[in-house]
C-alpha positions in Angstrom: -7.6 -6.0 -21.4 -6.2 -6.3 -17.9 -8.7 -5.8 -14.8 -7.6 -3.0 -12.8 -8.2 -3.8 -9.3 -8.3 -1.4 -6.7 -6.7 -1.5 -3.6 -7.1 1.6 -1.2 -4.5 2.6 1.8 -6.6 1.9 5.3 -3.5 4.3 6.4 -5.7 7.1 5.7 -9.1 5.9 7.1 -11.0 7.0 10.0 -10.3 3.9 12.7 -12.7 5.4 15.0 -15.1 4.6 12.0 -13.1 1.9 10.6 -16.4 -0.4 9.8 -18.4 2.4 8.1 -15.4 3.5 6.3 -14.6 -0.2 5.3 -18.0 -0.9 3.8 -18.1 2.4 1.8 -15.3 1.4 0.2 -16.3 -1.7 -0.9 -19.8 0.5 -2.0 -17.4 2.2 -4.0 -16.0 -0.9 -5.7 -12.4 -1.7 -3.9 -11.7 -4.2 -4.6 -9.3 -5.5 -1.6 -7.9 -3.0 1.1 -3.9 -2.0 1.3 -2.7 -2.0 5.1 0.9 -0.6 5.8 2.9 -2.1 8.8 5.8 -0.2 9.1 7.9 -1.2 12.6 9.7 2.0 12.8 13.1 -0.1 12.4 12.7 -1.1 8.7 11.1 1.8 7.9 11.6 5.4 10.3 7.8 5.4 10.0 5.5 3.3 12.5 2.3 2.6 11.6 0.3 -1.0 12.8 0.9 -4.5 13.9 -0.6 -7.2 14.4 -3.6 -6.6 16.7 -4.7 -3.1 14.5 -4.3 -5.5 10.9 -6.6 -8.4 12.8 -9.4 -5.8 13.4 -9.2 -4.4 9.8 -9.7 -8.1 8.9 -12.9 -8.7 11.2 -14.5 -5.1 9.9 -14.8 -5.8 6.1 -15.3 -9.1 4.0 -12.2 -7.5 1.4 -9.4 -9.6 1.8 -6.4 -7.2 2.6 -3.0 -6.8 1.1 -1.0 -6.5 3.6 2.5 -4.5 2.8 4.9 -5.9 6.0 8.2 -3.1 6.0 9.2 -4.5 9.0 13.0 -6.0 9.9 13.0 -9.5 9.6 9.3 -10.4 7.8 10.1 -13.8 7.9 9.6 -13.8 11.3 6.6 -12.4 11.7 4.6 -13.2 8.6 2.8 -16.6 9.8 1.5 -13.6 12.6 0.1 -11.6 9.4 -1.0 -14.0 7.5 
């Protein structure tokens, strides 16, 4: 049987309460922590970049899967990663 694995959007959390919400999460049992970057170009949406995904990183010990709808990823992604 596969493992599920849960991965829950940070595009609805609380970023005023960002490290709370991070660590009731992993509480809960996520397993990792989904981060949308959408650059308004790529996407009509904007959501975070770099600096915002760098702070999720340093408020929970998840890793994060990090979803880049940006133009041009390949520029950007040694940034993200």
């Amino acid at each position: 049987m596969k493992k599920i694995i849960l991965s829950p959007s940070l595009l609805s959390a609380d970023f005023f309460n960002l490290r709370e919400q991070t660590a009731e999460l992993k509480r809960c049992g996520a397993d990792m922590l989904h981060v949308d970057v959408m650059d308004g170009s790529f996407v009509p949406n904007i959501t975070m970049g770099q600096e915002l995904v760098k702070s999720f990183d340093a408020s929970t010990p998840l890793p994060l899967d990090v979803h880049l709808m940006i133009e041009a990823p390949e520029q950007q992604i040694r940034q993200f990663a």
